[in-house]
N, CA and C atoms as a LAMMPS dump frame, in Angstrom:
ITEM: TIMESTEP
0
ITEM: NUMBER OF ATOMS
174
ITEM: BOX BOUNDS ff ff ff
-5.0000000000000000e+02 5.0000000000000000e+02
-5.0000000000000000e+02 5.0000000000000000e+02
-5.0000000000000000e+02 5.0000000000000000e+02
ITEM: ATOMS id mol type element x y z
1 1 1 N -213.449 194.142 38.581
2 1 2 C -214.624 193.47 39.095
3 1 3 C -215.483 194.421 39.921
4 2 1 N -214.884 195.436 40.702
5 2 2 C -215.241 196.366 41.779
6 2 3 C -216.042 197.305 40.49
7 3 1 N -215.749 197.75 39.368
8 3 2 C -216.512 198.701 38.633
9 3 3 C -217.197 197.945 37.666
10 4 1 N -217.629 196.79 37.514
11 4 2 C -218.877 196.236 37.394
12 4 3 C -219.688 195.739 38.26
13 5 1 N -219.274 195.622 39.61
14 5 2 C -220.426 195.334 40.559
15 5 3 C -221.267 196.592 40.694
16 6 1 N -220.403 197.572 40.761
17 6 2 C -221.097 199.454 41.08
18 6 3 C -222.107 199.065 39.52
19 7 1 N -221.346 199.322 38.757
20 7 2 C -222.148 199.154 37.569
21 7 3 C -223.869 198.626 37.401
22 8 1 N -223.688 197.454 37.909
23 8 2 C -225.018 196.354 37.982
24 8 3 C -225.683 197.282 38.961
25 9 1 N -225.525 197.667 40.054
26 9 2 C -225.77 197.897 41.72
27 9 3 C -226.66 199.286 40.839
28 10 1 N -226.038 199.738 40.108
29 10 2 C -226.539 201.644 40.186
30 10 3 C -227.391 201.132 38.649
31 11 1 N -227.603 200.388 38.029
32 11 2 C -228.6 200.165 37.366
33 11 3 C -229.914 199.333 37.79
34 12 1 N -229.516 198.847 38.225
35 12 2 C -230.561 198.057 39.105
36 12 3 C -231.235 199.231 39.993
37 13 1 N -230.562 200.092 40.953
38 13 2 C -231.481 201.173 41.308
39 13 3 C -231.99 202.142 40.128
40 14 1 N -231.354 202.41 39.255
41 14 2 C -232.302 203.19 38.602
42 14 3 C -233.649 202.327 37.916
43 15 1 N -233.313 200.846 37.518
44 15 2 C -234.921 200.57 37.222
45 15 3 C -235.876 200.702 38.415
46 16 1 N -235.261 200.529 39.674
47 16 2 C -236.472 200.414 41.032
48 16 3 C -236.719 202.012 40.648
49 17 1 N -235.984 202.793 40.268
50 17 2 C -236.68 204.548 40.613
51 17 3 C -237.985 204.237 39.93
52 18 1 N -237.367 204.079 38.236
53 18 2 C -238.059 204.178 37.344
54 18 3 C -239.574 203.603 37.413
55 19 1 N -239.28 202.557 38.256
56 19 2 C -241.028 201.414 38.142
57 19 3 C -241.544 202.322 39.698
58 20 1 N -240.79 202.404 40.585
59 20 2 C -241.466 203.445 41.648
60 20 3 C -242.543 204.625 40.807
61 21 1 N -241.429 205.654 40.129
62 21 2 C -242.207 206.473 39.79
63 21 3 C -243.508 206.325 38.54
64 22 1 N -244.264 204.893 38.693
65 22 2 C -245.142 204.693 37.654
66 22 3 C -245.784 203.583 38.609
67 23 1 N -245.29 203.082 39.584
68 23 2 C -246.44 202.491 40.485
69 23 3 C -246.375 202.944 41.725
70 24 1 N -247.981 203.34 41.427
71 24 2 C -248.542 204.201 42.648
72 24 3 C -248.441 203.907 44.377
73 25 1 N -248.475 202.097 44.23
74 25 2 C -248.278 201.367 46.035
75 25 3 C -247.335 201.472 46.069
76 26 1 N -246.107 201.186 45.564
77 26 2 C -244.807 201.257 45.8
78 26 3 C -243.738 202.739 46.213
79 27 1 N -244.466 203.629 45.37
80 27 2 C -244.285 205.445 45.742
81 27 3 C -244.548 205.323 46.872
82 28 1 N -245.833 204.976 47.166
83 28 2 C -246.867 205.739 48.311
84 28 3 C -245.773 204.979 49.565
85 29 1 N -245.779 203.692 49.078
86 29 2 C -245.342 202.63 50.451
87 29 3 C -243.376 203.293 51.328
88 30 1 N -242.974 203.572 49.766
89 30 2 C -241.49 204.444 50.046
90 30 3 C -241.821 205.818 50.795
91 31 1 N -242.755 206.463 50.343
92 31 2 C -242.912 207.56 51.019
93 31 3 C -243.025 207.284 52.521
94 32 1 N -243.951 206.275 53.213
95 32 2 C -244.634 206.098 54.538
96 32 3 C -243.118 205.722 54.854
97 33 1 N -242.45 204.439 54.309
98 33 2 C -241.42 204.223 55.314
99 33 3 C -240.513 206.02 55.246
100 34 1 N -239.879 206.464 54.643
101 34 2 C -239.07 207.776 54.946
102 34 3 C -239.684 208.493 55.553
103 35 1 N -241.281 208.534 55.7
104 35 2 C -241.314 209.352 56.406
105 35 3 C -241.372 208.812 57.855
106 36 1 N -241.839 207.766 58.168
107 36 2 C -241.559 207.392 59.59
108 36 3 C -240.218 207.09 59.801
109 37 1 N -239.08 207.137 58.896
110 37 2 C -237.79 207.28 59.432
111 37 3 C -237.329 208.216 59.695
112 38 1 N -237.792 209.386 58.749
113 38 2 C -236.901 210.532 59.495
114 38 3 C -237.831 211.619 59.69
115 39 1 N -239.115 212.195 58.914
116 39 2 C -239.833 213.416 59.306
117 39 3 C -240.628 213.154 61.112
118 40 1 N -240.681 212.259 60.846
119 40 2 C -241.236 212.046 62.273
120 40 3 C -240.533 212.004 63.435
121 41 1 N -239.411 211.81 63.463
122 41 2 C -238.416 212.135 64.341
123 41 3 C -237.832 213.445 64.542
124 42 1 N -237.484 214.081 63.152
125 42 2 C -237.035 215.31 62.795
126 42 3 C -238.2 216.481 63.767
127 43 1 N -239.745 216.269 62.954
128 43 2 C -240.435 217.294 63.816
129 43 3 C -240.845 216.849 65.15
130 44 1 N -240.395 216.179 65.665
131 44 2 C -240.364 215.607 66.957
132 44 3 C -239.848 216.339 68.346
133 45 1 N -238.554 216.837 67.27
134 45 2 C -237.837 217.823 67.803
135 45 3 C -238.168 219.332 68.472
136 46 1 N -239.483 219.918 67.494
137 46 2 C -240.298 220.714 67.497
138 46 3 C -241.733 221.173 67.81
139 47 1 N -242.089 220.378 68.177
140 47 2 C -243.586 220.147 68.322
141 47 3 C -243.845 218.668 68.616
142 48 1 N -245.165 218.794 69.636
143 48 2 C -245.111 217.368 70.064
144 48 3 C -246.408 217.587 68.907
145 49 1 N -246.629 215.793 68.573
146 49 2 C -247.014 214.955 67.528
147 49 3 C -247.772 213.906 68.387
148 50 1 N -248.985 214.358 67.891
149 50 2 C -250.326 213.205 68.17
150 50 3 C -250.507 212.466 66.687
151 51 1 N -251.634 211.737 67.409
152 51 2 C -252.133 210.941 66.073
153 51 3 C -253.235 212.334 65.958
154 52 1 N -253.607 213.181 66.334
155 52 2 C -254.751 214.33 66.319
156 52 3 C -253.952 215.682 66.405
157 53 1 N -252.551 215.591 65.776
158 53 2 C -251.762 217.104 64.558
159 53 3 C -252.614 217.174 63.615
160 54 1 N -252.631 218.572 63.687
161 54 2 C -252.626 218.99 62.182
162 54 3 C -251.791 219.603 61.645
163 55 1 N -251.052 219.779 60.962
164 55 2 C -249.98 220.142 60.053
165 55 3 C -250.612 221.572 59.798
166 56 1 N -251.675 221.8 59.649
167 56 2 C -252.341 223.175 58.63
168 56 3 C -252.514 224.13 59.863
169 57 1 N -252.764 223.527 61.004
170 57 2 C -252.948 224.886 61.951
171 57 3 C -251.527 224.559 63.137
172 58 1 N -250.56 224.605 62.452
173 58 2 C -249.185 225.403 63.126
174 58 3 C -248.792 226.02 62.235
């Protein structure tokens, strides 16, 4: 039962990849949440972060 639940579980994520990578709000929307989960914390570490960074002149 345990290696058909994995089963269902890891197909079911690969259709979410699959329709992610062909709709554009849903990419974009995954991208914003990861990145406010972890790049923004991560360079946080390094540099302080306004809403008025620029990424291009550090």
């Amino acid at each position: 039962m345990t290696d058909l639940y994995l089963y269902i579980q890891k197909s079911q994520k690969i259709r979410y990849m699959q329709k992610r990578h062909t709709d554009r709000k849903m990419y974009f929307r995954d991208l914003e949440i990861t990145s406010k989960e972890f790049y923004i914390s991560y360079l946080s570490d390094f540099t302080e972060l306004t809403t008025y960074t620029n990424a291009a002149s550090r």
